[in-house]
PDB file with one MODEL, atoms N, CA, C and O in Angstrom:
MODEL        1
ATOM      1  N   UNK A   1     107.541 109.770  87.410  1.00  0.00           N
ATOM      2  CA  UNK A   1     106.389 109.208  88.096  1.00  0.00           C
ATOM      3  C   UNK A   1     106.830 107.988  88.905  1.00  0.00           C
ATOM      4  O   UNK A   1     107.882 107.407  88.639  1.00  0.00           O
ATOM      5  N   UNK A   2     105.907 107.552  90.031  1.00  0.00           N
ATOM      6  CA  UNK A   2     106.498 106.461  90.433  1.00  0.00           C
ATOM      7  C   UNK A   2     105.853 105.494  90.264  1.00  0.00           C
ATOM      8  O   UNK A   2     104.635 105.520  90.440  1.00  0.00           O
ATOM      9  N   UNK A   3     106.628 104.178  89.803  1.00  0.00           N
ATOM     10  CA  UNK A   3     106.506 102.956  89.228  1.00  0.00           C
ATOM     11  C   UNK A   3     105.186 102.606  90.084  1.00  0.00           C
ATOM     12  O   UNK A   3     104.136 102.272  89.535  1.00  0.00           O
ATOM     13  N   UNK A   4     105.341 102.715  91.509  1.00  0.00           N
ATOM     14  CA  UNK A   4     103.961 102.283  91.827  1.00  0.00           C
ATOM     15  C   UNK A   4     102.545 102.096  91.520  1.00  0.00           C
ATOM     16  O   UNK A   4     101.690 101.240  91.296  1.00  0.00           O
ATOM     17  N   UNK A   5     102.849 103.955  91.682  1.00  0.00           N
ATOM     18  CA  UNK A   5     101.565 105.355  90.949  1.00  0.00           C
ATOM     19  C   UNK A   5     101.459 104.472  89.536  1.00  0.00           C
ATOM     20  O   UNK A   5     100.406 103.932  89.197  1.00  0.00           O
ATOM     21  N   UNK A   6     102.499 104.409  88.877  1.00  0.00           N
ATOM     22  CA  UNK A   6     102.332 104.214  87.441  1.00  0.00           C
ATOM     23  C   UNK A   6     101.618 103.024  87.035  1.00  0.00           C
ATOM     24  O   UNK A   6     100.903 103.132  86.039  1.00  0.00           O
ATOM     25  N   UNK A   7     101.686 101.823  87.670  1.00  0.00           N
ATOM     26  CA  UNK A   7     101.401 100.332  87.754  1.00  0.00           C
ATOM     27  C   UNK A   7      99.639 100.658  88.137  1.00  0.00           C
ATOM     28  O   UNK A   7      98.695 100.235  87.469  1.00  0.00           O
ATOM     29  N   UNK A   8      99.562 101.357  89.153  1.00  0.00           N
ATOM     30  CA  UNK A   8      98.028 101.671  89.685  1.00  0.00           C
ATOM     31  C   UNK A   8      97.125 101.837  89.038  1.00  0.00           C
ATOM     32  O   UNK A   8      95.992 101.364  88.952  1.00  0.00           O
ATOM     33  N   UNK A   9      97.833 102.741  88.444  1.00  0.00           N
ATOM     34  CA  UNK A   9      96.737 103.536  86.718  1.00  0.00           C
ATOM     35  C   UNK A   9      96.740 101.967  85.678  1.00  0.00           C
ATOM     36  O   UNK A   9      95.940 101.807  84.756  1.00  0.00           O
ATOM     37  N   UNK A  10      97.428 101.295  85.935  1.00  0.00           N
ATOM     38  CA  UNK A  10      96.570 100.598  84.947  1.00  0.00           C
ATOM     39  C   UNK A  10      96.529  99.215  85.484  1.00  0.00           C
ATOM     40  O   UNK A  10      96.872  98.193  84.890  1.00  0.00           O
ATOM     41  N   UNK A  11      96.059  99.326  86.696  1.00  0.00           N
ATOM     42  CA  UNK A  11      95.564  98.123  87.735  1.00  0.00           C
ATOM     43  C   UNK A  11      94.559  98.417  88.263  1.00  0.00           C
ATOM     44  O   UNK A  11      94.756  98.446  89.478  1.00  0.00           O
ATOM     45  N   UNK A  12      93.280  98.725  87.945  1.00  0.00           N
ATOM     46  CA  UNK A  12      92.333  99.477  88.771  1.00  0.00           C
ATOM     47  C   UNK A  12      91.777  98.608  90.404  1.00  0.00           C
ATOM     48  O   UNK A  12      91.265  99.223  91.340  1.00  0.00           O
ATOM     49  N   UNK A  13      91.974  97.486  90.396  1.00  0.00           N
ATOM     50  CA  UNK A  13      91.580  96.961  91.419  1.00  0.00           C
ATOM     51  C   UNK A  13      92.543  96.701  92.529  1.00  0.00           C
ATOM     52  O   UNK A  13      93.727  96.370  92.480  1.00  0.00           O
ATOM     53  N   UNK A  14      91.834  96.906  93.439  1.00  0.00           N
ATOM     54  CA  UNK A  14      92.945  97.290  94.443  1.00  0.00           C
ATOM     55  C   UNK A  14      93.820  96.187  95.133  1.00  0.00           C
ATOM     56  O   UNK A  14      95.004  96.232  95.468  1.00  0.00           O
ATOM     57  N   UNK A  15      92.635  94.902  95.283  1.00  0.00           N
ATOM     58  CA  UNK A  15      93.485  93.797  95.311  1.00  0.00           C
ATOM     59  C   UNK A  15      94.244  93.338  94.559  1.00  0.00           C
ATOM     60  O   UNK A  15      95.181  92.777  95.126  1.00  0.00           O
ATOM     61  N   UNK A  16      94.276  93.314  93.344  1.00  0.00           N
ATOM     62  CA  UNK A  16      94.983  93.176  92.513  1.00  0.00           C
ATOM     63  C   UNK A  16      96.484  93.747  92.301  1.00  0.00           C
ATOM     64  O   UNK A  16      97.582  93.197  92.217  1.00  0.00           O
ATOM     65  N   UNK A  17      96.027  95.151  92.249  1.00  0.00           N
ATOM     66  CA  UNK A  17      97.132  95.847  92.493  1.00  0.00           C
ATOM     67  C   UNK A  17      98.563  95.370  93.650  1.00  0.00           C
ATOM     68  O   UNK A  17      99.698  95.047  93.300  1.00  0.00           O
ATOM     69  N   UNK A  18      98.017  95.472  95.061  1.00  0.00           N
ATOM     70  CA  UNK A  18      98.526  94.959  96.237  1.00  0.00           C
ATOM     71  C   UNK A  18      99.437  93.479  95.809  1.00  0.00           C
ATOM     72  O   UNK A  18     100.620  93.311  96.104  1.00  0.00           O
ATOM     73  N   UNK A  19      98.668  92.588  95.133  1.00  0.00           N
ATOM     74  CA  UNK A  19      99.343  91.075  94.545  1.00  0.00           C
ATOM     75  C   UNK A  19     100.498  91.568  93.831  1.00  0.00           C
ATOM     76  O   UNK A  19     101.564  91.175  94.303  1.00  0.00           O
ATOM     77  N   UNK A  20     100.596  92.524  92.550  1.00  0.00           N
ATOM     78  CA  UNK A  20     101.281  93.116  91.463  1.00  0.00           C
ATOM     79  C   UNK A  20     101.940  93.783  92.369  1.00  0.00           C
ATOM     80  O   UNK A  20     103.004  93.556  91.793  1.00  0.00           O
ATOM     81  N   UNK A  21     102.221  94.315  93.144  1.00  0.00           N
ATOM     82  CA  UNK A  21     103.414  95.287  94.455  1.00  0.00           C
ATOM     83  C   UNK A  21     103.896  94.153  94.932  1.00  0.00           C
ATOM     84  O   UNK A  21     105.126  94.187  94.980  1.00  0.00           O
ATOM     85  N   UNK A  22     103.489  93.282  95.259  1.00  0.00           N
ATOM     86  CA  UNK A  22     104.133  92.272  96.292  1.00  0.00           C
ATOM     87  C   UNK A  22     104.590  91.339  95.198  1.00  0.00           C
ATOM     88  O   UNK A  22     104.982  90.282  95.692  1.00  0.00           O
ATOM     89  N   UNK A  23     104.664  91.361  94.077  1.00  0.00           N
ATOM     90  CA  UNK A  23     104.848  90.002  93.395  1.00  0.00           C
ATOM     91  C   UNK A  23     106.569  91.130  92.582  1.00  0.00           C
ATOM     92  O   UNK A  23     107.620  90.492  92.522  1.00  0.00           O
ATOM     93  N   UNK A  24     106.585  92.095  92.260  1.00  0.00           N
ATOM     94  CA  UNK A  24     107.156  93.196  92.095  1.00  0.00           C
ATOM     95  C   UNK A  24     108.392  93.121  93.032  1.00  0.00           C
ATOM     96  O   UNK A  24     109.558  92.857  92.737  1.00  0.00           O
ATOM     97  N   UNK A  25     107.810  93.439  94.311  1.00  0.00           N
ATOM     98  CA  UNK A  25     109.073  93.307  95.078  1.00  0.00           C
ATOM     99  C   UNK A  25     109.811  91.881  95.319  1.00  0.00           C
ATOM    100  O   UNK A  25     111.036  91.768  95.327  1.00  0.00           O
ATOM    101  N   UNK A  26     109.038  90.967  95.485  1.00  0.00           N
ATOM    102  CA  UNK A  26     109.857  89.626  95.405  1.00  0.00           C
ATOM    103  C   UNK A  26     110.384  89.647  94.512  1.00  0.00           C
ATOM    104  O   UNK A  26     111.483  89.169  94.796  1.00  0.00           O
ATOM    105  N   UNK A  27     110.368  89.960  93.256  1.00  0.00           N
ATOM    106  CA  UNK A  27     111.062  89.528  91.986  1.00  0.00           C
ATOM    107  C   UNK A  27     112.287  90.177  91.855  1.00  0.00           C
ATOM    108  O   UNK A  27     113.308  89.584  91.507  1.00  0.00           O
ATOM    109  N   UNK A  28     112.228  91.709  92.192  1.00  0.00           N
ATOM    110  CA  UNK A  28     113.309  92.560  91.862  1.00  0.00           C
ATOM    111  C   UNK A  28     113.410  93.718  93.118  1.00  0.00           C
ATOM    112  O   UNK A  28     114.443  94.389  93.110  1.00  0.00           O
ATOM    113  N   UNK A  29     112.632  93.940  93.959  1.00  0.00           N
ATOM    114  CA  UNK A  29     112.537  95.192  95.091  1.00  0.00           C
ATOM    115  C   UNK A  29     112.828  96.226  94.331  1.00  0.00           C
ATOM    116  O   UNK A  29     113.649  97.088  94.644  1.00  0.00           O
ATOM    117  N   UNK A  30     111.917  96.197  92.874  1.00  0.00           N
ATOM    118  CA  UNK A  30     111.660  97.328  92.165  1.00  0.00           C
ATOM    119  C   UNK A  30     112.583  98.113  91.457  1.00  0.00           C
ATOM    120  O   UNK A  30     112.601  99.314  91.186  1.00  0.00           O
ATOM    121  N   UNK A  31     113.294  97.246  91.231  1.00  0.00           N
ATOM    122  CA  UNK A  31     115.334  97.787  90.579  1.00  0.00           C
ATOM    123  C   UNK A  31     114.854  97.283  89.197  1.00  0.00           C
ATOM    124  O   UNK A  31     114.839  96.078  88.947  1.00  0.00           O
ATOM    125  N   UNK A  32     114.554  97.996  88.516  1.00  0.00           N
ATOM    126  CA  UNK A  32     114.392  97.843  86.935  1.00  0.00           C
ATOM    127  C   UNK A  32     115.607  97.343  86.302  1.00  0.00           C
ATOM    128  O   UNK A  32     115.623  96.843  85.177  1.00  0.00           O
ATOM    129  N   UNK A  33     116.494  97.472  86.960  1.00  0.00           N
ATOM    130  CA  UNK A  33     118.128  96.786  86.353  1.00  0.00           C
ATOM    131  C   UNK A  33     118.141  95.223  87.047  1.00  0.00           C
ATOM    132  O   UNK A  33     119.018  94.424  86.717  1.00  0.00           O
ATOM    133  N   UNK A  34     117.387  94.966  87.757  1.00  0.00           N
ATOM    134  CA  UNK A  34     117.821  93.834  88.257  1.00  0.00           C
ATOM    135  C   UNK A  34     117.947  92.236  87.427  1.00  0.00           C
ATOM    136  O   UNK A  34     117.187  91.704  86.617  1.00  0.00           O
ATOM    137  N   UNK A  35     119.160  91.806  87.988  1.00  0.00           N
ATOM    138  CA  UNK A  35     119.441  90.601  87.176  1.00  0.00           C
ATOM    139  C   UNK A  35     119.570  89.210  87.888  1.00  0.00           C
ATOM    140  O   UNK A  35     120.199  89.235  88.946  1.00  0.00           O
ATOM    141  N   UNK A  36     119.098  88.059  87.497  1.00  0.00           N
ATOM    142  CA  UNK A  36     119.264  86.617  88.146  1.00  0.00           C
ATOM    143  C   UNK A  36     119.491  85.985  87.416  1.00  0.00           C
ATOM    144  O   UNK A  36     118.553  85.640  86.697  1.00  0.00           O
ATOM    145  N   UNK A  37     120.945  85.396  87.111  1.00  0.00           N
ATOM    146  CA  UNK A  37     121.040  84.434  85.566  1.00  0.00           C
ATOM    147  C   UNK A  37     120.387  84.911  84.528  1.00  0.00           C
ATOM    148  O   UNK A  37     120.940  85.893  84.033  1.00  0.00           O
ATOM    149  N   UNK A  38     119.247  84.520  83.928  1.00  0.00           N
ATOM    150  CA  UNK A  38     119.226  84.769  83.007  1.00  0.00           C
ATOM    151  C   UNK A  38     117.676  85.953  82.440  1.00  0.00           C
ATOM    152  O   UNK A  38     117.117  86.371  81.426  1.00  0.00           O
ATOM    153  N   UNK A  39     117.611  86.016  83.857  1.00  0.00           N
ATOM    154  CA  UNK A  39     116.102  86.774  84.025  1.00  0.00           C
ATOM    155  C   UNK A  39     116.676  88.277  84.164  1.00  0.00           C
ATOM    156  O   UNK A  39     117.840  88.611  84.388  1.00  0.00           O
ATOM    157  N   UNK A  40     115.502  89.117  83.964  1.00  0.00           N
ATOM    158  CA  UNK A  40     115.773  90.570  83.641  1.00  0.00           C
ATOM    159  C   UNK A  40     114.915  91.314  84.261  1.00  0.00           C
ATOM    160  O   UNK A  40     113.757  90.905  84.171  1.00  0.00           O
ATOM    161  N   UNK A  41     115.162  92.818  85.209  1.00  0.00           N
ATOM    162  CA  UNK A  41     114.430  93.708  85.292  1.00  0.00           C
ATOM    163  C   UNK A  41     113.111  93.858  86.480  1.00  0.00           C
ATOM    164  O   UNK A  41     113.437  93.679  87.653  1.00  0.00           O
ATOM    165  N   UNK A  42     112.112  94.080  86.275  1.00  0.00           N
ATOM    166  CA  UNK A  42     111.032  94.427  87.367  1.00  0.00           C
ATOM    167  C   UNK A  42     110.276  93.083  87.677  1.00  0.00           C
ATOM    168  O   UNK A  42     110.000  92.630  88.788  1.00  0.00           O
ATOM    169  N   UNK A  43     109.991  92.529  86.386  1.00  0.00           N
ATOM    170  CA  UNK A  43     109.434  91.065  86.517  1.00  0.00           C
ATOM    171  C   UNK A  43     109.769  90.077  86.495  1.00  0.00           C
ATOM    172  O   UNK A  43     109.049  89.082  86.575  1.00  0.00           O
ATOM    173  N   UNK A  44     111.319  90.107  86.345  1.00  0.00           N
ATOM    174  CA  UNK A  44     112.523  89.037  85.552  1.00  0.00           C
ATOM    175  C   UNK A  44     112.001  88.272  84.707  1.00  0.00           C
ATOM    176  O   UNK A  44     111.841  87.060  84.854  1.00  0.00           O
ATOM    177  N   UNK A  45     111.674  88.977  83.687  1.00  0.00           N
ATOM    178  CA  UNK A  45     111.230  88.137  82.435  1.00  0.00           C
ATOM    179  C   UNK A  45     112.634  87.630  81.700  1.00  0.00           C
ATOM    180  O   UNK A  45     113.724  88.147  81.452  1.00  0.00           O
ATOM    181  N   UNK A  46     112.072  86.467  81.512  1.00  0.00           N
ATOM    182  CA  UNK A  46     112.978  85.762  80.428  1.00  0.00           C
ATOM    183  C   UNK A  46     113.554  86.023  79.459  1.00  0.00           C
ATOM    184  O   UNK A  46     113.819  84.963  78.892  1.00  0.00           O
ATOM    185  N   UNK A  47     114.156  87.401  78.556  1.00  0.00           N
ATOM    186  CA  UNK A  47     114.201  88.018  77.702  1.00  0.00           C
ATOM    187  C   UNK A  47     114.994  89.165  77.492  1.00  0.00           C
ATOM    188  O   UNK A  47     114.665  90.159  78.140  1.00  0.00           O
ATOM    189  N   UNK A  48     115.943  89.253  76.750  1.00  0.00           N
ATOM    190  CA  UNK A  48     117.188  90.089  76.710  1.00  0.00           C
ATOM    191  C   UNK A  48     116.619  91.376  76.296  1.00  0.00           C
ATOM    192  O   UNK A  48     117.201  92.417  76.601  1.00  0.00           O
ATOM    193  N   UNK A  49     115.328  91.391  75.505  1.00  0.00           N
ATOM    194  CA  UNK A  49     114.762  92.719  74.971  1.00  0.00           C
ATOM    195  C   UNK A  49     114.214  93.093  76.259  1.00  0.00           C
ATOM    196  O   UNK A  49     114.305  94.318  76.333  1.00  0.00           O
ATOM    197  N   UNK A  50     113.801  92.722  77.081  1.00  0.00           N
ATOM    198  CA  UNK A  50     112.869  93.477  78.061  1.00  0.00           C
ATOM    199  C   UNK A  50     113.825  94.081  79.104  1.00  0.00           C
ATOM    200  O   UNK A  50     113.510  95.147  79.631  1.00  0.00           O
ATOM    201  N   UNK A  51     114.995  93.454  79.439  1.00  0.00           N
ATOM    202  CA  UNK A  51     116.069  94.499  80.159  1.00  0.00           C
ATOM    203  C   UNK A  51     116.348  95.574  79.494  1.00  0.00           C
ATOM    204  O   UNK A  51     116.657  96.496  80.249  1.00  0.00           O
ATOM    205  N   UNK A  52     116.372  95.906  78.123  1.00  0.00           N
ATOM    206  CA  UNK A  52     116.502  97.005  77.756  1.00  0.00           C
ATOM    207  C   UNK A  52     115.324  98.203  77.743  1.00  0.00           C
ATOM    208  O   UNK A  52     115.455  99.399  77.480  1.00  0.00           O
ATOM    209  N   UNK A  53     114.382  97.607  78.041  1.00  0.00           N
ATOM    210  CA  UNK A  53     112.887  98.747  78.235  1.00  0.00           C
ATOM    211  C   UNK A  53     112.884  99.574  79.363  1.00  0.00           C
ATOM    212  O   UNK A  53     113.090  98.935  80.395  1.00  0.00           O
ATOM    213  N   UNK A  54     112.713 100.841  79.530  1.00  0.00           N
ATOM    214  CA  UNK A  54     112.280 101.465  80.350  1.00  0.00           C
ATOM    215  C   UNK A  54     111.754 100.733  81.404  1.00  0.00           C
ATOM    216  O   UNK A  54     111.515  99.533  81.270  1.00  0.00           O
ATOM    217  N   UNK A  55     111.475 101.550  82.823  1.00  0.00           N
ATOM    218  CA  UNK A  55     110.579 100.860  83.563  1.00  0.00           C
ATOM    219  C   UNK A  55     109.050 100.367  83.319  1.00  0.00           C
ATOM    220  O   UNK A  55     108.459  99.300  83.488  1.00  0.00           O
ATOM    221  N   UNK A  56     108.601 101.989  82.719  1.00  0.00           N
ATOM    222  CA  UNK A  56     107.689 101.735  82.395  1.00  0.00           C
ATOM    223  C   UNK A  56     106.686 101.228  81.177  1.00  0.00           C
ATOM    224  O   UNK A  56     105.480 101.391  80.994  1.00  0.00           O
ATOM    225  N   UNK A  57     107.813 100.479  80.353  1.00  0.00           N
ATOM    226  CA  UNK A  57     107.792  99.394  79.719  1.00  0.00           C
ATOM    227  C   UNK A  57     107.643  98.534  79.989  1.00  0.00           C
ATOM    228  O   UNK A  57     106.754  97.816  79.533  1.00  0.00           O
ATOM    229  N   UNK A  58     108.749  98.098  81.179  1.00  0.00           N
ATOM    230  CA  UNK A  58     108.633  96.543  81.657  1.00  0.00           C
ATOM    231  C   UNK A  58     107.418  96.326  82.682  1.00  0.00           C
ATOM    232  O   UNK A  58     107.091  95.206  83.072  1.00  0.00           O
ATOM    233  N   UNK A  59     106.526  97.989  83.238  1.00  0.00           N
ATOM    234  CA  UNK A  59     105.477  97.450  83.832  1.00  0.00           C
ATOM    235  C   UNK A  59     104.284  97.212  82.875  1.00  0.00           C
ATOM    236  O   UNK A  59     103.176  96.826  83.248  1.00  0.00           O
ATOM    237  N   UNK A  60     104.572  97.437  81.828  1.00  0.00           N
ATOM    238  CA  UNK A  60     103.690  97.175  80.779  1.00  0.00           C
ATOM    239  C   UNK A  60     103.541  95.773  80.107  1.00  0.00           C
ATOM    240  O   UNK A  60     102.541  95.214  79.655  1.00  0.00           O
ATOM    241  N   UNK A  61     105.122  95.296  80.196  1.00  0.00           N
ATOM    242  CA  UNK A  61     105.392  94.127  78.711  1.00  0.00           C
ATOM    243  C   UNK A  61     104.653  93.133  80.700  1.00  0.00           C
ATOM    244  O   UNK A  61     103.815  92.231  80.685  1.00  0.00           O
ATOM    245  N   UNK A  62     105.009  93.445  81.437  1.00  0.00           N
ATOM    246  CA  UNK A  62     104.703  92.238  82.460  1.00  0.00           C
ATOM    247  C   UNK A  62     103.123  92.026  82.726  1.00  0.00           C
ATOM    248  O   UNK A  62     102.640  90.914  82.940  1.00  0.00           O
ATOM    249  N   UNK A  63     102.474  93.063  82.692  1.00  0.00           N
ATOM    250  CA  UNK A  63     101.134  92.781  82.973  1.00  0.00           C
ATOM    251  C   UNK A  63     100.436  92.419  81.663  1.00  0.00           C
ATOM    252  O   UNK A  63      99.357  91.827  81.651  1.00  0.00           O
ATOM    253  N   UNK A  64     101.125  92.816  80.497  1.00  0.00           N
ATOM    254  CA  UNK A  64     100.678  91.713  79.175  1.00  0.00           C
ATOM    255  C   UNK A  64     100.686  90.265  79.570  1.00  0.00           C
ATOM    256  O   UNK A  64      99.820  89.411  79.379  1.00  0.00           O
ATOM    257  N   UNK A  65     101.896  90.175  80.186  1.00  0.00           N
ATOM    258  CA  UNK A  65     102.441  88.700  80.176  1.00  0.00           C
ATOM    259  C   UNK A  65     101.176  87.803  81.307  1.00  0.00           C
ATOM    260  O   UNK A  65     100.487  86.802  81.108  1.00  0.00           O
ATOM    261  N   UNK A  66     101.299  88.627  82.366  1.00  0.00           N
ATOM    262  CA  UNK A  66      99.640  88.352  83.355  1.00  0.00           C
ATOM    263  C   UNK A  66      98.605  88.381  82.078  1.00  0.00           C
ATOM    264  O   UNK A  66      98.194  87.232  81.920  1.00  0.00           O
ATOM    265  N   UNK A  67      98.208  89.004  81.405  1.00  0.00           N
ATOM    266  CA  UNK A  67      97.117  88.934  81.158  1.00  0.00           C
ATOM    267  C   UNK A  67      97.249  87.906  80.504  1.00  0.00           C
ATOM    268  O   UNK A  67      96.567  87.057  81.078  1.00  0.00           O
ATOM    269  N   UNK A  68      97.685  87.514  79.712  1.00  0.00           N
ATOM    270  CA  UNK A  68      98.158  86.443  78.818  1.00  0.00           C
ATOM    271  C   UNK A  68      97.941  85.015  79.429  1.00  0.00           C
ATOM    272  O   UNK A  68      97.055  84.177  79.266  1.00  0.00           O
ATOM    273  N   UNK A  69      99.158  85.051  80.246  1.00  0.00           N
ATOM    274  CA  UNK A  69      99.016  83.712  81.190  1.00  0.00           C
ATOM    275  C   UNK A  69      98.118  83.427  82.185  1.00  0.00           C
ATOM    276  O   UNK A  69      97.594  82.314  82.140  1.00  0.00           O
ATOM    277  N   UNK A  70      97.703  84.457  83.410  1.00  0.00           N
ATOM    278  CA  UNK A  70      97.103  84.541  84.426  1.00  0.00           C
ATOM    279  C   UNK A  70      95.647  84.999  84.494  1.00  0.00           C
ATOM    280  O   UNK A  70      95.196  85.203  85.621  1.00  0.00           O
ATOM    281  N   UNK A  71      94.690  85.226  83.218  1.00  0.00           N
ATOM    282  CA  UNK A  71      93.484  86.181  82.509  1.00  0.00           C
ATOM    283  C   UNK A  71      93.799  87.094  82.862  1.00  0.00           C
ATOM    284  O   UNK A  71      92.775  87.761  82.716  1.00  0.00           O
ATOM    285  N   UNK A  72      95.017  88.180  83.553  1.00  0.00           N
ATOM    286  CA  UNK A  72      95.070  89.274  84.027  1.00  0.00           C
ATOM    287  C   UNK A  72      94.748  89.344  85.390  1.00  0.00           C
ATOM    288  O   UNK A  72      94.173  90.367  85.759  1.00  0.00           O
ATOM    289  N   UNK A  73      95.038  88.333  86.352  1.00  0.00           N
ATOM    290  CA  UNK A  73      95.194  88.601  87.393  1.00  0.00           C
ATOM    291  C   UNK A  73      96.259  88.294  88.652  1.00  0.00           C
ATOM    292  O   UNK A  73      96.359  87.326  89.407  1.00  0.00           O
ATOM    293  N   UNK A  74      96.931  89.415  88.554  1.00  0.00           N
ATOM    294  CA  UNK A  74      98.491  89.955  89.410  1.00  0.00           C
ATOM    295  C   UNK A  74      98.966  88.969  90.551  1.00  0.00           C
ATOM    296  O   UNK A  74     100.096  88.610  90.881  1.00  0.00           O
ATOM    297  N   UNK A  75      97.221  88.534  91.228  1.00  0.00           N
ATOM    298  CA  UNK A  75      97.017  87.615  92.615  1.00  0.00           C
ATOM    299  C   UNK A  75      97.462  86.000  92.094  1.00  0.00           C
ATOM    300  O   UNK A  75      98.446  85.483  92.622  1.00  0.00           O
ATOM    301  N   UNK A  76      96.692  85.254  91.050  1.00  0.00           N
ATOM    302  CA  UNK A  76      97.065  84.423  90.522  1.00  0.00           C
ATOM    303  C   UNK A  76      98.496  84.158  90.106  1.00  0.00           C
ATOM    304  O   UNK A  76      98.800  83.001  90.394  1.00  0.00           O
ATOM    305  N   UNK A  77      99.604  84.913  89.455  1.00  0.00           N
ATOM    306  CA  UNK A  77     100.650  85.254  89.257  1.00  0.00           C
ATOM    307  C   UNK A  77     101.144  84.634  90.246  1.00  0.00           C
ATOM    308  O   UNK A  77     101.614  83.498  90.290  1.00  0.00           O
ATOM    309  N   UNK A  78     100.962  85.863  91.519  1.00  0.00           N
ATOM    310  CA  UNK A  78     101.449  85.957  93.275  1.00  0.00           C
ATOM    311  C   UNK A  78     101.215  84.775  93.358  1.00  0.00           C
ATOM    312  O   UNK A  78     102.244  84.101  93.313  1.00  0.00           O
ATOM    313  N   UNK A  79      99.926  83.978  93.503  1.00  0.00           N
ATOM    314  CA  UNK A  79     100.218  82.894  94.494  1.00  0.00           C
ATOM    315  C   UNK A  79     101.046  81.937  93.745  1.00  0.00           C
ATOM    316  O   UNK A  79     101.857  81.261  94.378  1.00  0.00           O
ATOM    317  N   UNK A  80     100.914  81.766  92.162  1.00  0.00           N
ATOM    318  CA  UNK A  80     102.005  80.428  91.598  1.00  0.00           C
ATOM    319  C   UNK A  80     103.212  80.870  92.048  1.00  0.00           C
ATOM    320  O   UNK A  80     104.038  79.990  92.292  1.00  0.00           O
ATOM    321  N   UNK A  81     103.639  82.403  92.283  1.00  0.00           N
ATOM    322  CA  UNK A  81     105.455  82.239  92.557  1.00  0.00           C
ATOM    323  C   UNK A  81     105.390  82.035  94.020  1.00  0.00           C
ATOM    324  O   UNK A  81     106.378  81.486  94.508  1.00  0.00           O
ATOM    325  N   UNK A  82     104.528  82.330  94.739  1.00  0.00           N
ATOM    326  CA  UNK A  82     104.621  81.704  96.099  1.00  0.00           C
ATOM    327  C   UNK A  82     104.470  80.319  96.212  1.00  0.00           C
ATOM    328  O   UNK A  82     105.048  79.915  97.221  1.00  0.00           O
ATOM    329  N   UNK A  83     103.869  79.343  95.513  1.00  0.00           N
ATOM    330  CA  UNK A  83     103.991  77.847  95.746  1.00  0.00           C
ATOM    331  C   UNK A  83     105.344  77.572  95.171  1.00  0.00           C
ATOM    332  O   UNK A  83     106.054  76.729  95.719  1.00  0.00           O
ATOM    333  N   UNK A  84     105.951  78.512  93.617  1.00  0.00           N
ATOM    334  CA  UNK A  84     106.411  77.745  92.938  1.00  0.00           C
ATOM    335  C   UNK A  84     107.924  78.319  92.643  1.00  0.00           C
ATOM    336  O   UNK A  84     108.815  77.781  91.984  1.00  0.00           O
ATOM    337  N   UNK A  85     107.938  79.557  93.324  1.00  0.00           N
ATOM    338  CA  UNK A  85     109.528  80.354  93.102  1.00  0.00           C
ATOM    339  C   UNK A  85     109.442  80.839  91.710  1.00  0.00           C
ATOM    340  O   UNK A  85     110.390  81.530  91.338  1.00  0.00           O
ATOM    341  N   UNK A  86     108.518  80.619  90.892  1.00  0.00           N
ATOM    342  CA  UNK A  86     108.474  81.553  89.542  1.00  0.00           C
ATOM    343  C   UNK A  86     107.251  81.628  89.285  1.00  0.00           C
ATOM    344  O   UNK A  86     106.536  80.956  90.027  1.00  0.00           O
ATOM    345  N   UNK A  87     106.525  82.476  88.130  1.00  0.00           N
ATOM    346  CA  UNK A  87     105.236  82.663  87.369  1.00  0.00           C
ATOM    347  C   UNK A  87     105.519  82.744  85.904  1.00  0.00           C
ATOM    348  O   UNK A  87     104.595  82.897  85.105  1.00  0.00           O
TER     349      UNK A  87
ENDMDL
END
């Protein structure tokens, strides 16, 4: 399936979604392997377990992490790494 498609289904809003694609590609341009020092994967989370997850794991463990931090919203996320170079 594609990570996109896959992210969609459990982003129902569309703006939202669009923030979560664009916040996605800044982080990694969607390379589930991707690495920066010490960050990992689709969202570069902080965390040696989450490079080892599937993709569609790590689009999972990341929008926990939104919901968590951001009430679940992808846009909020987007704009702190746009002021701030991280979320």
């Amino acid at each position: 399936m594609n990570l996109k498609l896959y992210a969609h289904n459990h982003i129902k809003d569309w703006d939202q979604f669009i923030c979560f694609v664009d916040l996605i590609e800044a982080e990694s341009r969607w390379n589930y392997k991707a690495k920066n020092g010490s960050h990992y994967g689709l969202g570069q989370m902080k965390s040696t377990w989450y490079k080892h997850l599937t993709p569609r794991q790590q689009i999972k463990a990341h929008l926990r992490y939104i919901d968590h931090r951001y009430d679940g919203k992808p846009c909020k996320a987007y704009k702190h790494w746009a002021k701030y170079g991280w979320h």
